[in-house]
C-alpha positions as semicolon CSV with decimal commas, in nm:
position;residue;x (nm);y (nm);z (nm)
1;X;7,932;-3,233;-3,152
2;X;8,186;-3,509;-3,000
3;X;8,170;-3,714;-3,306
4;X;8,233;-3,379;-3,549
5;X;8,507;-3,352;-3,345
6;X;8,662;-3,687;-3,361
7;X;8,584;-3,736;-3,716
8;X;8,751;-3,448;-3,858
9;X;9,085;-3,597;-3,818
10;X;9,219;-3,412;-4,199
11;X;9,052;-3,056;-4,082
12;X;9,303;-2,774;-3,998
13;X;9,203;-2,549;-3,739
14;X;9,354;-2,293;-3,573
15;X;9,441;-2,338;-3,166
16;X;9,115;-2,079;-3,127
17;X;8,884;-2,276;-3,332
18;X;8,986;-2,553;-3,119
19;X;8,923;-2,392;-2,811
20;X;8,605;-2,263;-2,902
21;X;8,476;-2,595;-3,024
22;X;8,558;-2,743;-2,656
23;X;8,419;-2,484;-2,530
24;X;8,072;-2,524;-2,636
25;X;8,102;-2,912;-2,603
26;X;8,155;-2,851;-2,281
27;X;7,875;-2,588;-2,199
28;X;7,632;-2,778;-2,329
29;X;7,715;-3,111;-2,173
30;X;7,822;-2,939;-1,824
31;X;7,546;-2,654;-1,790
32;X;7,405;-2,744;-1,474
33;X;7,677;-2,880;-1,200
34;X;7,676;-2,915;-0,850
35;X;8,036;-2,985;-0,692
36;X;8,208;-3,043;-0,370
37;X;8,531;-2,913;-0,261
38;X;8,780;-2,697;-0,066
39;X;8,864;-2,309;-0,184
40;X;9,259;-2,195;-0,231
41;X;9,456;-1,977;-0,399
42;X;9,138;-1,739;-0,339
43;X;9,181;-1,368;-0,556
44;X;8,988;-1,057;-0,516
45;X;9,094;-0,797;-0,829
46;X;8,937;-0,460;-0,811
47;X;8,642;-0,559;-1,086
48;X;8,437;-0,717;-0,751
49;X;8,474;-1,066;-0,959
50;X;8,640;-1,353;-0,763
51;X;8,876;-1,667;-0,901
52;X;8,970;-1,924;-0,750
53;X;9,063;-2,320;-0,705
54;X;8,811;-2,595;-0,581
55;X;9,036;-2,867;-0,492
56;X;8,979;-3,190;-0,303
57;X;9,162;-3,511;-0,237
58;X;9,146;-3,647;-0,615
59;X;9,154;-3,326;-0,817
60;X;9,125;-2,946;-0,872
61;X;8,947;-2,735;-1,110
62;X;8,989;-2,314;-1,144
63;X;8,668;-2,102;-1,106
64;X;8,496;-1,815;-1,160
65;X;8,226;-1,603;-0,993
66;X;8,143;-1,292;-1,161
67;X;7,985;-0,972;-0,951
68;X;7,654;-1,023;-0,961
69;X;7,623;-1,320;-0,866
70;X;7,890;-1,256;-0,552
71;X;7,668;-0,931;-0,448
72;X;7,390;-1,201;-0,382
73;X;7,576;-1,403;-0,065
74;X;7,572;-1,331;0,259
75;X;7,898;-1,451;0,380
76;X;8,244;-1,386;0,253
77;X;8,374;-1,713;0,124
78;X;8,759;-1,799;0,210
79;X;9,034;-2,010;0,170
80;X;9,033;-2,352;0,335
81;X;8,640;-2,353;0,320
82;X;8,437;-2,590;0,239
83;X;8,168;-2,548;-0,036
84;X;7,856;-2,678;-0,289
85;X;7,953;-2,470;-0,578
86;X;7,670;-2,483;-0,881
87;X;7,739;-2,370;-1,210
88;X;7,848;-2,449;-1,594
89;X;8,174;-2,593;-1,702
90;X;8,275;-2,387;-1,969
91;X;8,635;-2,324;-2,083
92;X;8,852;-1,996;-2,097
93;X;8,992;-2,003;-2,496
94;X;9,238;-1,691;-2,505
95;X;9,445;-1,984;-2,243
96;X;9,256;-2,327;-2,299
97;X;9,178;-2,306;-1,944
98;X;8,904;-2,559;-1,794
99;X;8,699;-2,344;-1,551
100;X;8,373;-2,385;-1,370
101;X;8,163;-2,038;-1,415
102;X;7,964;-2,049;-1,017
103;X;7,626;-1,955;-0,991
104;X;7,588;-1,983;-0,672
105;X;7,799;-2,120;-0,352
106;X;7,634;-2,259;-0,011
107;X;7,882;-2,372;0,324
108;X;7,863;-2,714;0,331
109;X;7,636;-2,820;0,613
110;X;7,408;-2,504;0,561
111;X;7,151;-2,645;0,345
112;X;7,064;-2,899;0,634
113;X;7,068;-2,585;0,859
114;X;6,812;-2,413;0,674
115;X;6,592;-2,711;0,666
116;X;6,605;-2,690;0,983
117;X;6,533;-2,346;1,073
118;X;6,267;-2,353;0,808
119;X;6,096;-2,623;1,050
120;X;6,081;-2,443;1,334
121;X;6,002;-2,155;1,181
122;X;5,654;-2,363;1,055
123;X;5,644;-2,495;1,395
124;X;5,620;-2,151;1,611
125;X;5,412;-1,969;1,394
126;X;5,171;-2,263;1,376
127;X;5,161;-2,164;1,758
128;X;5,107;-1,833;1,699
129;X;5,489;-1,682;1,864
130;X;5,524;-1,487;1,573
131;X;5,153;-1,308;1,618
132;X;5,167;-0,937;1,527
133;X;4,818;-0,829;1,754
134;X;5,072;-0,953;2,079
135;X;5,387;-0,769;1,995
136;X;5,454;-0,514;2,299
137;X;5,504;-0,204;2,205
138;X;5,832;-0,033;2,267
139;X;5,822;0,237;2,556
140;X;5,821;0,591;2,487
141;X;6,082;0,714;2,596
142;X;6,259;0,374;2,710
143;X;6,401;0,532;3,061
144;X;6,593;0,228;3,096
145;X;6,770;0,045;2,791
146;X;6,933;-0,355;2,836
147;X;7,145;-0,489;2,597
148;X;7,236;-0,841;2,520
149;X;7,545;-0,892;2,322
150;X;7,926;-1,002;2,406
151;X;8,109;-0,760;2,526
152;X;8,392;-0,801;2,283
153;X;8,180;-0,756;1,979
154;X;8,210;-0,452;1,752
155;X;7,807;-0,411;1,715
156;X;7,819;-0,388;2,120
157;X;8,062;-0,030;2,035
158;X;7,840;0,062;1,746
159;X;7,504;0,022;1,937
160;X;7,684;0,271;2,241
161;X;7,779;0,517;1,982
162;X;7,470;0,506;1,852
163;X;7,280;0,568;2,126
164;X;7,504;0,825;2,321
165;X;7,504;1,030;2,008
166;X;7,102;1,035;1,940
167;X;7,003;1,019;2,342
168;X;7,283;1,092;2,560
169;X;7,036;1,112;2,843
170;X;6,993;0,739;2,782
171;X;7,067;0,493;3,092
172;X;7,249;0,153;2,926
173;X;7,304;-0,124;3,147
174;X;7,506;-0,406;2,947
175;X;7,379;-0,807;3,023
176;X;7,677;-0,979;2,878
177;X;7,596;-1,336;2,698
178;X;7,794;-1,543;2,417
179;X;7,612;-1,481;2,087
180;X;7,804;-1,772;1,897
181;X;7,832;-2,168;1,974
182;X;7,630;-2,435;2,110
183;X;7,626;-2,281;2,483
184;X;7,524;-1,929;2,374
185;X;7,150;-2,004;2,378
186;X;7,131;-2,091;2,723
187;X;7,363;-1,763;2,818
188;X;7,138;-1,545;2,625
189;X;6,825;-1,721;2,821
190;X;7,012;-1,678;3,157
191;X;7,085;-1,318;3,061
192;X;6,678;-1,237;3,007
193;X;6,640;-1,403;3,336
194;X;6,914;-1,172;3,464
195;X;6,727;-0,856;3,396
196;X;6,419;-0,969;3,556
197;X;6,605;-0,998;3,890
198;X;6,762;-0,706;3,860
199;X;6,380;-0,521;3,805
200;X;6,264;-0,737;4,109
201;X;6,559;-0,560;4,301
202;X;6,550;-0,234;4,166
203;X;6,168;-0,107;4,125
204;X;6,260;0,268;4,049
205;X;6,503;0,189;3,817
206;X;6,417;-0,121;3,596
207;X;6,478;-0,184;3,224
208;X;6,196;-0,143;3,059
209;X;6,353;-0,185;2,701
210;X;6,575;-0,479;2,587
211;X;6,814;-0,481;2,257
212;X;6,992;-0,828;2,214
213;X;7,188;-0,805;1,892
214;X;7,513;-0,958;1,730
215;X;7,740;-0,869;1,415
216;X;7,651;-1,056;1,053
217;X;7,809;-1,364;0,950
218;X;7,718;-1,730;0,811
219;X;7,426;-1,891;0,904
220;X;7,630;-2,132;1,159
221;X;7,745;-1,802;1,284
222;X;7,372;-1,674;1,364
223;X;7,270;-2,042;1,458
224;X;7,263;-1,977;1,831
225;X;6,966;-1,735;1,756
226;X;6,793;-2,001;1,587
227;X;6,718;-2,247;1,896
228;X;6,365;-2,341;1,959
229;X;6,406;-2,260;2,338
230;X;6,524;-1,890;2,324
231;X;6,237;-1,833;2,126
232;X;6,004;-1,930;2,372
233;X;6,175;-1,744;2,600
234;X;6,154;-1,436;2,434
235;X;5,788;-1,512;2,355
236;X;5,703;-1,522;2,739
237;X;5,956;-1,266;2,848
238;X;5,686;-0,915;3,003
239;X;5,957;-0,669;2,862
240;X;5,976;-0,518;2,483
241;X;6,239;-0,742;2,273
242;X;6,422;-0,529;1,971
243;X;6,641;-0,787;1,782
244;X;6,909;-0,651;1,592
245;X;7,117;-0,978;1,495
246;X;7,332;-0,974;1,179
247;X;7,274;-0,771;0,847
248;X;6,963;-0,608;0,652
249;X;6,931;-1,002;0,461
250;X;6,989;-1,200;0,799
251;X;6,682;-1,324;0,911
252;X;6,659;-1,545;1,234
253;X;6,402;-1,709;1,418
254;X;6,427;-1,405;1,764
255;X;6,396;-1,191;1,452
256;X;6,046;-1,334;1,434
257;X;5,929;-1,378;1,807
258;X;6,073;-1,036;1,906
259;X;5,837;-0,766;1,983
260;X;6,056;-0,560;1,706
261;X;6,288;-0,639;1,431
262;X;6,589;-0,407;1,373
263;X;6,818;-0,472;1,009
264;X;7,121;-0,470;1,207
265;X;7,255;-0,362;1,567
266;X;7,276;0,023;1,479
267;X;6,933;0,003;1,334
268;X;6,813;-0,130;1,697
269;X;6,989;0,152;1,883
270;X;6,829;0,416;1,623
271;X;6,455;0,270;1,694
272;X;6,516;0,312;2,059
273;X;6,604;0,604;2,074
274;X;6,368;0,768;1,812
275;X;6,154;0,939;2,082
276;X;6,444;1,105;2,236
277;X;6,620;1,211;1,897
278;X;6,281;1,364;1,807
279;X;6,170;1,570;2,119
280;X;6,394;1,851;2,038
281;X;6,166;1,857;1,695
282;X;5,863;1,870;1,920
283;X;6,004;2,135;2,147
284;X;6,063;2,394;1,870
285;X;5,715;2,315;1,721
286;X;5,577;2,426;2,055
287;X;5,792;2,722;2,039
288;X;5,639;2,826;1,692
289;X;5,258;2,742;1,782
290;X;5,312;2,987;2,077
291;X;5,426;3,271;1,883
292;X;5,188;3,210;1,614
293;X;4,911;3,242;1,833
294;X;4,996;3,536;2,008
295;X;5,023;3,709;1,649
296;X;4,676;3,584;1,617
297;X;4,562;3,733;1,943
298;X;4,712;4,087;1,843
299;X;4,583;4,069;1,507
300;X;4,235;4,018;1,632
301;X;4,275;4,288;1,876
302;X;4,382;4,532;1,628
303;X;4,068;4,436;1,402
304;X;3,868;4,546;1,695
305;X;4,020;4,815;1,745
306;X;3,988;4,922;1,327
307;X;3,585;4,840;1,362
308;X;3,563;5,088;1,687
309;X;3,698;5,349;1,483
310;X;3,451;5,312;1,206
311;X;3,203;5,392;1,468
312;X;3,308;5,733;1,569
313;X;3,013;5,963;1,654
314;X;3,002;6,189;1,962
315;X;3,429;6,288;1,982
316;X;3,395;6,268;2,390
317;X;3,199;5,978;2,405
318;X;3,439;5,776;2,167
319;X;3,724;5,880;2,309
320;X;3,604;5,748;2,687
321;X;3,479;5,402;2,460
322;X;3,831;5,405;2,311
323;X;4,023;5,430;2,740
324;X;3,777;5,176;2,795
325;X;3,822;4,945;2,489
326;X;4,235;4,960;2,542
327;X;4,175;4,899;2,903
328;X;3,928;4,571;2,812
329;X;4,222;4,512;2,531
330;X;4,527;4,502;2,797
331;X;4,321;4,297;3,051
332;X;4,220;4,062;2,819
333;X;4,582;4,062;2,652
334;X;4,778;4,031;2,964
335;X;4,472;3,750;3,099
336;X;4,508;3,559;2,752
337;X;4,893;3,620;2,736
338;X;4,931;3,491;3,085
339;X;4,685;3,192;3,049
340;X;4,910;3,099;2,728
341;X;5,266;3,138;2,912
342;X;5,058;2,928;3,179
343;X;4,947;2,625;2,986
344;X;5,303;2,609;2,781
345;X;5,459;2,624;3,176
346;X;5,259;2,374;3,244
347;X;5,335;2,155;2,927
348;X;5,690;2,236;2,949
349;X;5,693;2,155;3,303
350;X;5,524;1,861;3,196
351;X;5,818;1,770;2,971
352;X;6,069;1,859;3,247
353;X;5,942;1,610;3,495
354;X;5,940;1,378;3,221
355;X;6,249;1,450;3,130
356;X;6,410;1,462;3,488
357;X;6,348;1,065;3,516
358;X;6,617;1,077;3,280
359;X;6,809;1,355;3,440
360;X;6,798;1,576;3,121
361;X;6,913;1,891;3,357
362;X;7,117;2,027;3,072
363;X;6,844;2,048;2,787
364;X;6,603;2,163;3,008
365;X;6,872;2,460;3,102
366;X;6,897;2,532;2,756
367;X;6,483;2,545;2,695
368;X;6,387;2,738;2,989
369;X;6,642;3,005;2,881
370;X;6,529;3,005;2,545
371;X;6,159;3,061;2,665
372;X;6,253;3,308;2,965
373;X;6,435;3,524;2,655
374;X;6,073;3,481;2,454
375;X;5,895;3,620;2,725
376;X;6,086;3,881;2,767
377;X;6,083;3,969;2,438
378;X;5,706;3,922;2,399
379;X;5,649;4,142;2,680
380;X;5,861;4,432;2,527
381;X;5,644;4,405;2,219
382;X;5,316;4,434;2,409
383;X;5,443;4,738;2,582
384;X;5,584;4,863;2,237
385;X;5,213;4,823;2,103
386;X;5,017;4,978;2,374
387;X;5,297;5,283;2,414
388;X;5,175;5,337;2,027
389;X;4,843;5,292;2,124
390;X;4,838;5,583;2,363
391;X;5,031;5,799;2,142
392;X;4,720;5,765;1,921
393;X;4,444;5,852;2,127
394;X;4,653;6,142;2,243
395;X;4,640;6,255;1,898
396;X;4,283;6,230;1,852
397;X;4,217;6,350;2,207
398;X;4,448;6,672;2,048
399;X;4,231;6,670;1,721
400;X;3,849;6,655;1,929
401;X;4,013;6,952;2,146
402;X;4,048;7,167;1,852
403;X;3,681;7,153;1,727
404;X;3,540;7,140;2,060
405;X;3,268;7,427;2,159
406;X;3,523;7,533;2,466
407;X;3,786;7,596;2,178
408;X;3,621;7,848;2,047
409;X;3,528;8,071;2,362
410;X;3,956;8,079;2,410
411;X;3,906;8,277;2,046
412;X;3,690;8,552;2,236
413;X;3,329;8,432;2,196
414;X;3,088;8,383;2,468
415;X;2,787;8,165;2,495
416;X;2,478;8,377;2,625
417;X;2,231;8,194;2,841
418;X;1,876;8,350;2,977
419;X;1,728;8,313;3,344
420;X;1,612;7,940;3,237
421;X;1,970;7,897;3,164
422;X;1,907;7,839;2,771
423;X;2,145;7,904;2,531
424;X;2,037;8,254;2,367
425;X;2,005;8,232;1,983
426;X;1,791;8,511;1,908
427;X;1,734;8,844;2,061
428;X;1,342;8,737;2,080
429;X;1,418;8,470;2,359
430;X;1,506;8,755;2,613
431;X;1,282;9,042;2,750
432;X;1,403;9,426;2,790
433;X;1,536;9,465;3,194
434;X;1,577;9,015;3,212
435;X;1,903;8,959;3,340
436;X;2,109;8,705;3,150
437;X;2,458;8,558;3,211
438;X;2,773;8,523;2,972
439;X;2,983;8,205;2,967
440;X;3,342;8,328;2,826
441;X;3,673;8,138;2,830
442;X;3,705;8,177;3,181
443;X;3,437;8,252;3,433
444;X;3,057;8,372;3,362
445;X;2,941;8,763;3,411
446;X;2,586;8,824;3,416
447;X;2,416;9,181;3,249
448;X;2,088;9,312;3,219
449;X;1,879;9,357;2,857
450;X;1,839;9,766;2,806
451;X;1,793;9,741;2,425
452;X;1,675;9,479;2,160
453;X;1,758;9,527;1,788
């Protein structure tokens, strides 16, 4: 390709044929670069590509890095920074600019930083620090929630927010440390050693949960999270460890040796306070499994009550069966409805006290209302039922009354009984001069036989 180009000194080409031509020379020569430099003159137009200058002390060359390739780093490169750019030298023909396309940019320094981290990383979990079967298990509910983070950071406001708005019941006690530099290791140590003096001087109200989290940024950035010591720290530390240090693609070595790994600060705040976000879930599913089964209960009840029916044979012995059935029925009713309202009082009691170690006085307000208005309103239906109940067997009790045998003596008949006090259903059971008696509507008269027919 050079030597076509050199050689064709009496060809006429146009300025894009030209360009074009260099441009491919210099592809194919320059497809796989790795250079040094310094970024200026840094631009960010709305397509999400970036251009730029990579200067240093000899030279400067304009670049490129397209969208895709930018969505893939984890820092925000800036002016004045220092960078291994790889890529292809290629050149731009509509200007007959010479441009390096990047690939793919590291911080200088960085790629001895990940060596490094990649080391211990080997190191610790030949130990077994990063162990799954020994990860503690995060408290449920945490009663008491530590955080380590500088006070001035924006994840510390997030991480509040977070966790006033899901569990407001929360208690937060803040353990500042520095999160960035060469000293912020040993701060971070000295905070975990904080808390546990605090829980040796405050038994009823230790931390029993610990968050220690920082914002994103470059890997020097996140370095201090990295040392070999904090990890062993937070290996031997009794309490629950959630780290929630930079972004979703930051990975650290606490990340590893904590008891839980969050993808960012707010993350950590949502896992801790999952159990609290979610009891109000559990509450109304208690709710609904009580009324459900008291539907149950009637529903059986009023089965029973269909198969009595069905069984209807002597009018005034059914109807005494039926008073005793609906007595049996309300007993049991009020003994199963009470022995329900019990065990739920007891549950929810159970969640109160629970709760109370938190001081949760205003939810648990709001629940015992909403069940004192559900027993009230469960007790109005049971009354409604048996009111309808009675109205029923008053009916029937009506209905027995009108075929009964007394009904018909109120229509003038009598019943005739001999001396043996037998009903008389033929003039052959009585004798000529026996006295019998007559049972009428009211009262009995008694008369003698003086003529059979």
């Amino acid at each position: 390709m050079c030597a076509d180009i050199v050689n064709q000194e009496e060809e006429i080409i146009s300025v894009g044929q030209l360009n074009m031509r260099a441009k491919r020379l210099l592809e194919q020569q320059f497809s796989k670069v790795s250079v040094l430099g310094e970024i200026s003159n840094l631009a960010r137009p709305s397509s999400g590509h970036i251009y730029f200058t990579l200067k240093d002390e000899d030279g400067a060359i304009r670049c490129a890095m397209f969208r895709n390739q930018l969505l893939r780093l984890n820092f925000e490169p800036s002016n004045g920074d220092q960078f291994i750019l790889k890529g292809q030298v290629s050149l731009y023909a509509a200007r007959g600019d010479y441009q390096l396309i990047v690939s793919s940019m590291q911080p200088v320094g960085s790629g001895d930083l990940m060596h490094q981290f990649e080391e211990l990383k080997k190191k610790l979990d030949a130990e077994g620090l990063f162990a799954q079967d020994i990860k503690k298990n995060i408290p449920e509910p945490p009663l008491h929630i530590g955080i380590i983070t500088s006070e001035s950071t924006a994840a510390l406001q997030d991480v509040l927010t977070t966790i006033k708005r899901r569990a407001p019941i929360s208690q937060v006690t803040i353990i500042p440390a520095t999160v960035q530099g060469d000293a912020a290791p040993k701060t971070i140590i000295s905070a975990l050693r904080n808390i546990l003096d605090f829980n040796d001087k405050n038994l009823d109200n230790s931390i029993d949960t610990v968050i220690m989290c920082r914002g994103g940024g470059s890997i020097e950035d996140l370095w201090a999270f990295n040392n070999e010591s904090l990890a062993r720290e937070i290996f031997d530390f009794p309490l629950p460890v959630i780290s929630g240090v930079g972004h979703e693609i930051d990975f650290t070595i606490a990340d590893f040796v904590s008891d839980l790994r969050a993808p960012t600060p707010t993350a950590a705040a949502e896992l801790v306070t999952q159990f609290h976000f979610q009891l109000n879930d559990q509450l109304e599913a208690c709710k609904i499994q009580l009324a459900q089964s008291i539907k149950m209960i009637v529903k059986d009840k009023e089965q029973d009550i269909a198969m009595l029916s069905t069984n209807l044979k002597n009018p005034l012995a059914l109807l005494r069966e039926k008073f005793q059935a609906l007595d049996g029925f309300e007993i049991r009713l009020s003994q199963s409805v009470k022995n329900r309202v019990s065990i739920t009082k007891q549950q929810l009691l159970g969640f109160q006290n629970h709760l109370q170690q938190s001081n949760p006085l205003k939810l648990i307000d709001r629940q015992r209302v909403d069940i004192l208005n559900q027993f009230q309103g469960m007790g109005v239906q049971i009354r409604n039922k048996l009111k309808n109940y009675f109205l029923v067997l008053e009916r029937v009790e009506t209905n027995l009354n009108a075929v009964s045998p007394l009904a018909v003596l109120d229509r003038g008949y009598a019943i005739i009984l001999n001396k043996s006090g037998k009903a008389v259903r033929s003039s052959k059971d009585v004798d000529l001069g026996e006295t019998i008696s007559a049972r009428l509507a009211e009262g009995i008269i008694a008369a003698n036989v003086t003529e059979k027919k």
